[in-house]
C-alpha positions in Angstrom: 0.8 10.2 26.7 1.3 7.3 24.2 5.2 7.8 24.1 7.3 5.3 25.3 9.9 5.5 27.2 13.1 3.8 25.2 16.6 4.7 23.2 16.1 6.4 20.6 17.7 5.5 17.2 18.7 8.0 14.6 16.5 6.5 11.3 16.7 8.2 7.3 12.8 8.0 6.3 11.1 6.4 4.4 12.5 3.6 6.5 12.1 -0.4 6.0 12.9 -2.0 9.4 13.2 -5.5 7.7 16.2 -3.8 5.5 18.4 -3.2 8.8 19.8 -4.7 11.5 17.8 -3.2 14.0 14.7 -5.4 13.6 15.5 -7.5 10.9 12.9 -10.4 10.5 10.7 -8.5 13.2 6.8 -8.7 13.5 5.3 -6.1 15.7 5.4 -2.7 16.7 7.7 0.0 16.3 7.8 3.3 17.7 8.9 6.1 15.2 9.8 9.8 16.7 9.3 13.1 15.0 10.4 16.2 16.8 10.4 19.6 15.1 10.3 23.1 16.8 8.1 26.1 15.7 9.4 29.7 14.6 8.4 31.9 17.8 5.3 33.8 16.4 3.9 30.5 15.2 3.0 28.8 18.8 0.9 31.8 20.5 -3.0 31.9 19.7 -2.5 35.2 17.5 -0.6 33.1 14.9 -2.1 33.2 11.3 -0.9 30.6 9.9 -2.5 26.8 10.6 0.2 24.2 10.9 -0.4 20.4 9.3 1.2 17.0 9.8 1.3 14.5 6.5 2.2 10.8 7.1 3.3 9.6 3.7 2.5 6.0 4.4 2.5 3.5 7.1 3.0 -0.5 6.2 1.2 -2.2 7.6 -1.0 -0.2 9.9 -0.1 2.3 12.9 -1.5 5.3 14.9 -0.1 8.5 15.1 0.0 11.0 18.6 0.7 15.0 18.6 2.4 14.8 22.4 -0.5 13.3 24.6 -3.1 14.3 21.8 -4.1 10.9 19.7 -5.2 11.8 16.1 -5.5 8.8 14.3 -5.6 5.1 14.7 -6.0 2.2 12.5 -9.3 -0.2 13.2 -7.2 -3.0 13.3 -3.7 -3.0 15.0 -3.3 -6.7 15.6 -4.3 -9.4 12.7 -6.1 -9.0 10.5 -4.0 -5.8 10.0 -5.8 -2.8 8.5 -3.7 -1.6 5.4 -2.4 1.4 5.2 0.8 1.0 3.0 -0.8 2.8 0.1 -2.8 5.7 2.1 -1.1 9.3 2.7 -2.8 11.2 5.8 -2.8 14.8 6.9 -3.8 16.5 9.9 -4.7 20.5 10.6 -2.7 20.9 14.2 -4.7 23.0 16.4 -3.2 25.6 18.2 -4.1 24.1 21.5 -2.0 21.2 20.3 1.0 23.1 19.9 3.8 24.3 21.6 7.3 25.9 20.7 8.7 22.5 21.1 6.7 19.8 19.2 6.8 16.1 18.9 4.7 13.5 16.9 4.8 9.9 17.8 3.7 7.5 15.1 3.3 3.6 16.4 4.1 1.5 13.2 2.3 -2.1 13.0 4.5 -4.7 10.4 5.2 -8.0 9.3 8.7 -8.8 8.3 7.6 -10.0 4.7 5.9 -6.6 3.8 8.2 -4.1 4.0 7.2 -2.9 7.5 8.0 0.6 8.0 7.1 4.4 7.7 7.0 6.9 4.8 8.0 10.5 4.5 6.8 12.7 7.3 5.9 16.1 6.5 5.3 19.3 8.9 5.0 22.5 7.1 2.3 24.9 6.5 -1.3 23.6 6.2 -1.5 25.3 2.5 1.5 23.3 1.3 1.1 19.8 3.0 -2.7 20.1 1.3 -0.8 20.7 -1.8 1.5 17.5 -1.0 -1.5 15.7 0.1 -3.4 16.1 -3.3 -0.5 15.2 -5.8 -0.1 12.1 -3.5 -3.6 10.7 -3.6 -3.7 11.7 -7.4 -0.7 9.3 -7.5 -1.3 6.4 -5.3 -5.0 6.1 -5.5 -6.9 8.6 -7.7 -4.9 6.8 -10.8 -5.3 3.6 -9.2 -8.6 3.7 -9.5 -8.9 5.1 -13.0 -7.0 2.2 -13.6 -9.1 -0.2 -12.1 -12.1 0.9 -13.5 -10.3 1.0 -17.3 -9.1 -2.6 -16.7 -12.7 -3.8 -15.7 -14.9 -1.8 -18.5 -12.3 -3.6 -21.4 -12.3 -7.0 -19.5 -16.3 -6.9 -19.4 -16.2 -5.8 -22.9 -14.0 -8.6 -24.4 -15.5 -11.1 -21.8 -18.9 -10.5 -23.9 -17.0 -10.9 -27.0 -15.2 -13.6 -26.6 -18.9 -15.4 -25.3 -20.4 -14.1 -28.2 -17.8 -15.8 -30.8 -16.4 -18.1 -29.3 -13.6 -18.9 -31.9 -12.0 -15.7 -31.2 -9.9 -17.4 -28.4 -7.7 -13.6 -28.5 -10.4 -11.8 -26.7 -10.7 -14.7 -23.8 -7.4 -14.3 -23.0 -7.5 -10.5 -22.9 -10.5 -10.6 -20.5 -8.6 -13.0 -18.3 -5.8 -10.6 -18.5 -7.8 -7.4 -17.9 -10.0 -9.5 -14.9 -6.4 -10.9 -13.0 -5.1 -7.1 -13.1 -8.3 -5.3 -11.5 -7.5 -8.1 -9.0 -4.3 -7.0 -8.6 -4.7 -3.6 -8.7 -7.7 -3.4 -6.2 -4.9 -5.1 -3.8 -3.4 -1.5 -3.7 -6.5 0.5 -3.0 -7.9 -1.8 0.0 -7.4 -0.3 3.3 -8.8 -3.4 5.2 -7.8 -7.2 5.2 -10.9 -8.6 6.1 -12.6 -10.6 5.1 -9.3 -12.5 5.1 -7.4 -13.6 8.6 -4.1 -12.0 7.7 -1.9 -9.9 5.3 0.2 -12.8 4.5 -2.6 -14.1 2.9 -3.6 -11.4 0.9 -0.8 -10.8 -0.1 -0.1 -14.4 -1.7 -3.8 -14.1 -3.5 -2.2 -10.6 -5.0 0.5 -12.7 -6.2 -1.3 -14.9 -7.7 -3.3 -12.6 -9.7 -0.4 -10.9 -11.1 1.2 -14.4 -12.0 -2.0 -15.6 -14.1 -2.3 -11.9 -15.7 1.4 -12.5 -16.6 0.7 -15.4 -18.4 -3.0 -14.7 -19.6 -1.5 -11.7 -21.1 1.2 -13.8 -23.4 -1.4 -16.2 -24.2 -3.3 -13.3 -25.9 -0.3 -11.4 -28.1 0.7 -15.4 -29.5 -3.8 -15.3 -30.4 -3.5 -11.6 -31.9 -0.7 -12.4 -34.2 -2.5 -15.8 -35.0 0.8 -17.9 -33.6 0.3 -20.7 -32.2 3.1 -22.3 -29.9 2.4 -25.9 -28.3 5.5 -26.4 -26.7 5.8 -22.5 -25.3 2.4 -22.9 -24.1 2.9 -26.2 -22.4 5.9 -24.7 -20.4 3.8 -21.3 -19.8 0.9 -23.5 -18.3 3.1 -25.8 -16.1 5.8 -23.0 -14.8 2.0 -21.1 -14.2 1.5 -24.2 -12.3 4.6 -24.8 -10.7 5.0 -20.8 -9.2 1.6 -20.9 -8.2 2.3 -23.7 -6.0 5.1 -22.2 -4.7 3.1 -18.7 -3.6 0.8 -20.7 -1.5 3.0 -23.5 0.0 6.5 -21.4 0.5 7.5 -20.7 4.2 7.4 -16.8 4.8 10.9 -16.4 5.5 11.2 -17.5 1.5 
């Protein structure tokens, strides 16, 4: 078995272990519990109804064991993480599996920075943890996407208008606005951090694009209404600079 042998703390999930005193500041591992026990008729091989497990979430990356049964692992437990803040995961429990006394482990990979932790866990029948499973994905990643793929189609689309004239400085600045959001937004649906070295990183370069749209975006309502602001604009551009400096060059523990 994968479990380890330790004191066991009582935790409310979803849990932030950087919000606590427990491990407050803490890069590493962290083992999370989850016992439940079965209804009688459920555990023996003539039981009808299949049983699932749904992880809501893991930040950053983890694996997750069904007593000495291991059902899923990240690719990368040690930098660069895999990412799987944003991803819910269900599994059917075979019977074989299963007992009348049940317990999931779930080994939780964070950095202190990111909001390490673990979502919701859910163990229910396989029917309505599907059911859980779909509204979930709808939310955190089928939307995403539709998002994404919006926010590149209009940015292309002004992009080509704005090279076309020119003089219609508005549609530049929406196409800079549009392109800094799909980066932003594909920051959300990436389950890997490679080809960068560390999450850290990434995450700084997701900050950074949601900066630039920030101000892109004002620079385009002042063009659409036809204002023109030389003093706003020179404070937008150097506190642009100046926070942008401040992403990349900050210590973490700021």
């Amino acid at each position: 078995s994968s479990a380890p042998d330790a004191v066991w703390t009582d935790v409310e999930l979803p849990d932030n272990w950087n919000r606590t005193k427990r491990w407050r500041g803490m890069d590493g591992a962290v083992w999370y519990r989850v016992d439940w026990t079965l209804p009688c008729a459920e555990h023996t091989s003539t039981a009808q109804t299949p049983w699932a497990l749904r992880v809501d979430s893991v930040n950053m990356a983890g694996e997750v064991w069904v007593g000495d049964t291991l059902f899923w692992r990240d690719r990368q437990l040690s930098e660069p993480l895999s990412i799987s803040w944003n991803v819910s995961r269900m599994w059917v429990l075979p019977q074989a599996v299963l007992a009348r006394h049940n317990t999931a482990w779930v080994r939780v990979v964070g950095v202190a920075v990111m909001s390490p932790g673990m979502g919701v866990v859910e163990v229910a029948d396989a029917n309505t943890v599907l059911q859980h499973q779909k509204t979930r994905e709808w939310n955190s990643r089928t939307m995403q996407g539709i998002n994404l793929v919006m926010s590149a189609a209009l940015g292309l689309f002004f992009l080509a208008a704005w090279l076309w004239r020119r003089e219609q400085t508005a549609n530049g600045w929406f196409a800079a606005a549009s392109l800094c959001w799909v980066a932003f937004i594909f920051h959300s649906l990436m389950t890997e951090t490679r080809p960068l070295h560390n999450v850290v990183v990434l995450s700084r370069l997701s900050l950074v694009a949601l900066l630039t749209y920030t101000a892109c975006f004002v620079m385009f309502t002042w063009r659409f209404a036809g204002r023109r602001h030389p003093r706003q604009q020179r404070a937008l551009g150097w506190g642009l600079a100046v926070m942008l400096v401040l992403v990349a060059v900050l210590p973490l523990r700021w």
